[in-house]
N, C-alpha and C positions, 0 to 999 in steps of 0.2 A: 366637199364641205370644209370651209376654212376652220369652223369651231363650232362647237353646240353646247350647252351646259345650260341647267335649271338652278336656279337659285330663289330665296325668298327676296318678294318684293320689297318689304321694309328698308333690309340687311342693304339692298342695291339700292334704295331710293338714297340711303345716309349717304354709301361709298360715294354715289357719282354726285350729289352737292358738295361732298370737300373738294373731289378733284377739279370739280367743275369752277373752283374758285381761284386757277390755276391755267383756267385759258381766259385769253382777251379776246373781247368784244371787238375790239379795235383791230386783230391780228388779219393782216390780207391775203395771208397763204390759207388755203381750203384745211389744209392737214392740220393748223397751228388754231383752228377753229372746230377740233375736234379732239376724241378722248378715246387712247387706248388701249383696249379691252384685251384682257390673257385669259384663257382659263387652264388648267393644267393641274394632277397634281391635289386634285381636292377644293381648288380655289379659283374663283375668278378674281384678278387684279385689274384695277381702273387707274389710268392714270392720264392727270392734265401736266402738261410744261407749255409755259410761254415764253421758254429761253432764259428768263427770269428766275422762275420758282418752278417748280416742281412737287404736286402732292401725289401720292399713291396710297390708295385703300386694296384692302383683302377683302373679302367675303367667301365663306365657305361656298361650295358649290359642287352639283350633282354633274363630272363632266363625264361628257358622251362622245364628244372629239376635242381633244386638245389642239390649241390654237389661238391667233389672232388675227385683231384689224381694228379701223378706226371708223367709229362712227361719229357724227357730228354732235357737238356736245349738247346743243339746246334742243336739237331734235329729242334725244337718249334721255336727256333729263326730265323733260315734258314727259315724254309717254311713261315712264318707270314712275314720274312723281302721280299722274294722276289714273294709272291701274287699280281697277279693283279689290287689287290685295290677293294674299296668298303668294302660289310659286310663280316666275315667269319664266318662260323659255324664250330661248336665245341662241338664236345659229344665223350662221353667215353664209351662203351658198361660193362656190367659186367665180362666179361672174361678181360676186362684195351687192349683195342683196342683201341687206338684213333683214329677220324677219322674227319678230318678236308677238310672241302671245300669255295673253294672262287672264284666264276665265274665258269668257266669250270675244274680247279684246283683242284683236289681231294688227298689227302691221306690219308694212313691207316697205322699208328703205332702205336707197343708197349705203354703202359703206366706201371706205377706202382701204387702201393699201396698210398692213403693219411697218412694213419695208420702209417707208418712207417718214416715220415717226419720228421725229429729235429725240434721243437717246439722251437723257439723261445723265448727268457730268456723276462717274467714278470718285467717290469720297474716298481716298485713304485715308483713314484712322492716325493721323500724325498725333493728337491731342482726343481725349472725351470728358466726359462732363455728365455726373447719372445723378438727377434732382427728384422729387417729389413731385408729381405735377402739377399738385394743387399749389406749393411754391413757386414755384415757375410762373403758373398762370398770376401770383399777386403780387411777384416781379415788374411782371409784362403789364399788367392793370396800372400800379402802382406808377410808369414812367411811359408808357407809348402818348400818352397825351403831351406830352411836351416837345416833342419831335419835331423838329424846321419841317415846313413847306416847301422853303425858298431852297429852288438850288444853287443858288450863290454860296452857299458853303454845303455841301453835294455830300459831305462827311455825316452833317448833323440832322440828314434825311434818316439816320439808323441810330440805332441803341446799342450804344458802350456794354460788352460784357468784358470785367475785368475778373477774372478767376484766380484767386491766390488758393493755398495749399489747403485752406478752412473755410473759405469765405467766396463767397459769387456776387459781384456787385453790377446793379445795371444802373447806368447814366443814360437821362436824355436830356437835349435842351434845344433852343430855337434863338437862343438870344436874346430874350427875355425872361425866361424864367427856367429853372433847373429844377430834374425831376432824379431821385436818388434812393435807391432800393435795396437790400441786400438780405442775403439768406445762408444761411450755413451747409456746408457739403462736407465732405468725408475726405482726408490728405488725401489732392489728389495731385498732379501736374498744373502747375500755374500758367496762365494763357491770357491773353487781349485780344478781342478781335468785334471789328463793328459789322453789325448784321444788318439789313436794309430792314425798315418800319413795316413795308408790305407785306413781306414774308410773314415778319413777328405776331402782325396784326390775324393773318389767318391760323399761325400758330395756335394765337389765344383762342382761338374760335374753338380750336382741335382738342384742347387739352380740358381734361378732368378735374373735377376740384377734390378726387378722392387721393388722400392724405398714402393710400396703397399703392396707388399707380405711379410707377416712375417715368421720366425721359430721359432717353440715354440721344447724348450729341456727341457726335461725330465732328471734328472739326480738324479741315484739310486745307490744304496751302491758300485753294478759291474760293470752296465752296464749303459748306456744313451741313449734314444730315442730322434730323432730329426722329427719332425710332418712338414712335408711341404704343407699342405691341398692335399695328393692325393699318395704323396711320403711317405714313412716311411723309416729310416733309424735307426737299432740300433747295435750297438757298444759296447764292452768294455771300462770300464775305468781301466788304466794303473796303476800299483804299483808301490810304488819306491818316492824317493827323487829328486826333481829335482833342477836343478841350480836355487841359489836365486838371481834372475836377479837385484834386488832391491838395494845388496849391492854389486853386480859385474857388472853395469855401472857406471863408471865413471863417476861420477857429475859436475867437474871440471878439466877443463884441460887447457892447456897453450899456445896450439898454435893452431888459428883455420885462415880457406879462404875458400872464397867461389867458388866455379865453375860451369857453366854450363854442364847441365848433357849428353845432345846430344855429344857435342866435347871432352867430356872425354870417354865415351864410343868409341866413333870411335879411337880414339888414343892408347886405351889399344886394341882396333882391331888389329889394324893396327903393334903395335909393338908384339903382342902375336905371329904373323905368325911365329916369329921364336920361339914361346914353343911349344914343342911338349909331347906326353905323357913320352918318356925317357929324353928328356931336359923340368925339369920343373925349369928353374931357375925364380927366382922372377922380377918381373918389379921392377926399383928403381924411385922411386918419388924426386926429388928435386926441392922446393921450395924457391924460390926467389921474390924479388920486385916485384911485379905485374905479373910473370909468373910463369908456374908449366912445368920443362922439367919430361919428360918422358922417361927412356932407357932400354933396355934392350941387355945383351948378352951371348948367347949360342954357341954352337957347331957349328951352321948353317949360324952366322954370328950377325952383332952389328946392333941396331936399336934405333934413337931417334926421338923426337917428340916433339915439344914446345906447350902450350896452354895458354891464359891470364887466371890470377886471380885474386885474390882483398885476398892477402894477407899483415902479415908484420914479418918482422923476417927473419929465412931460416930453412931449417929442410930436411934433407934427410930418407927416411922412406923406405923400401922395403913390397913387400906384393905379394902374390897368383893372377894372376891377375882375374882369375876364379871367386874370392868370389867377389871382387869389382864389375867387370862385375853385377855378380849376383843379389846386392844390387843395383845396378844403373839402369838396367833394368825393375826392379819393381817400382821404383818412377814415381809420377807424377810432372808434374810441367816439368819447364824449368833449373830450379839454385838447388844448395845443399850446406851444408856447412859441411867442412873437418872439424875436431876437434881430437886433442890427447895430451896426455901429452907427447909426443918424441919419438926418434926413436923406442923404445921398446915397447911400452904403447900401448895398447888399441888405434882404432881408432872408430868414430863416424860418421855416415855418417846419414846427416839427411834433408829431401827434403825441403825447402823453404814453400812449396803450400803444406806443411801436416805434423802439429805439432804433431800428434797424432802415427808417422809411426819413428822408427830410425831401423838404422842397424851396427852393430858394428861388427867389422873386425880386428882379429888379425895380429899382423906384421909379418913378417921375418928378422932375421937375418942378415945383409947382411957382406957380407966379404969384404976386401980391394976396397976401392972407383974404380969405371972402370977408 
């Protein structure tokens, strides 16, 4: 017998969806399309890598032969997600039979070899990093939408974590719009280093919004380990040069108002009906005396929209209405306040109820006034 252990079926359904989010569908080796399985010790450990990322779950566990192997990850997944409930047993014969039951629910499949598993990249502790994790997760909220697609700059596929001695700042952007978050930590070792958005993305999935739970990061020459008492999660760290956000925001600008965040989002709703993916013309902003008209027009016809504001001056500004959306529906709070040096310049968008969050949003162009 290569391994035997009982464990609850819930406890296993959770473990093997995070790890499961850590092998590729894509992958053409038999092994690198599977998950696995330790038990030892009190615990079964699950774990997917796709050379990429790497997650590992624990789950307590009743072992009866300590051991492993690899079984396939959608097979594992399927039959554990939709058991009965209660315990389920799990042993692997030496011929790599697996054979799993739970109530009256019995199967018998293939496994593989442990032997042949990709091992997991050694994080040496060079640098760490121990956050809140509910912080963490409104970091990562707060900036993974801004993140390039394009890998024509391959750097600005991941998110900037800059860590000074008080302070943990995360940057993303795509080249059009900048997303910028920050949170207080405890003096610790100052660090830089860019993490791939895939990773981070399953990160958020993993992490707690309990103000008690911490993340302790590990961060090594290549790679970085993030310890969520139960979760493991490791990553690469990213090469390259990335945008110095420090001296590309705009510190000073010239014309700023404030607006409430509800009625500006429904407005850019409301007038977007007429952008479509081949009509992407911009919304034009103009501001005035105490209001901010909104318009737009395309092929499909003309659209405007009035809102109050607590401006002073005037300034006509076009923009994507996409990214604004974007940035607007990640703030909290009720007000925000506009800020740019003019119609070309850099805009600031920055929540009222959260000094520590901006996003900044390049303009358009706009051609002859409508």
């Amino acid at each position: 017998m290569l391994l035997h252990c009982v464990c609850e079926q819930t406890l296993l359904n959770t473990a093997l969806g995070h790890a499961a989010r850590a092998v590729s569908s894509r992958a053409t080796a038999e092994m690198l399309k599977g998950i696995l399985l330790e038990c030892k010790d009190g615990s079964l450990t699950v774990t997917g890598n796709d050379l990429e990322m790497g997650i590992v779950a624990v789950v307590p566990a009743e072992v009866l032969t300590p051991g492993s192997a690899v079984l396939d990850a959608r097979m594992i997944c399927e039959i554990v997600r939709r058991a009965p409930g209660g315990d389920i047993t799990l042993s692997v014969s030496d011929r790599y039979m697996a054979h799993i039951e739970c109530g009256a629910s019995v199967f018998d499949v293939t496994a593989l070899p442990a032997e042949n598993y990709p091992v997991l990249p050694e994080v040496t502790g060079l640098r760490s990093l121990t956050l809140a994790q509910a912080d963490l997760k409104k970091l990562l909220n707060m900036t993974l939408f801004s993140v390039s697609d394009a890998e024509t700059k391959h750097i600005h596929t991941g998110v900037l974590f800059d860590a000074e001695p008080e302070t943990l700042t995360l940057v993303a952007l795509d080249g059009h719009r900048l997303a910028l978050s920050r949170a207080a930590r405890n003096g610790e070792e100052a660090f830089s280093a860019v993490l791939p958005a895939s990773g981070l993305r399953e990160l958020e999935r993993m992490l707690e919004g309990d103000e008690e739970a911490n993340a302790v990061m590990q961060i090594g020459a290549r790679h970085i380990l993030t310890d969520l008492n139960g979760l493991t999660l490791v990553t690469r760290v990213m090469e390259g040069e990335f945008f110095k956000y420090k001296t590309g925001i705009p510190q000073e600008n010239s014309f700023s108002a404030v607006l409430e965040i509800r009625p500006v989002i429904q407005t850019l709703e409301r007038v977007g009906l007429l952008i479509t993916e081949k009509l992407k013309n911009p919304v034009r902003l103009l501001f005035s005396e105490g209001k901010l008209t909104v318009n737009c027009q395309t092929a499909l016809g003309r659209a405007q929209d009035d809102i109050p504001c607590e401006c002073e001056g005037e300034l006509e500004i076009g923009f994507n209405h996409r990214y604004l959306l974007d940035a607007l529906r990640h703030m909290a709070g009720e007000r925000f306040r506009f800020e740019t040096g003019g119609a070309v310049s850099p805009c600031l968008l920055k929540p009222e109820s959260d000094e520590d969050t901006l996003f900044m949003v390049l303009p358009v162009r706009l051609s002859a006034a409508l």
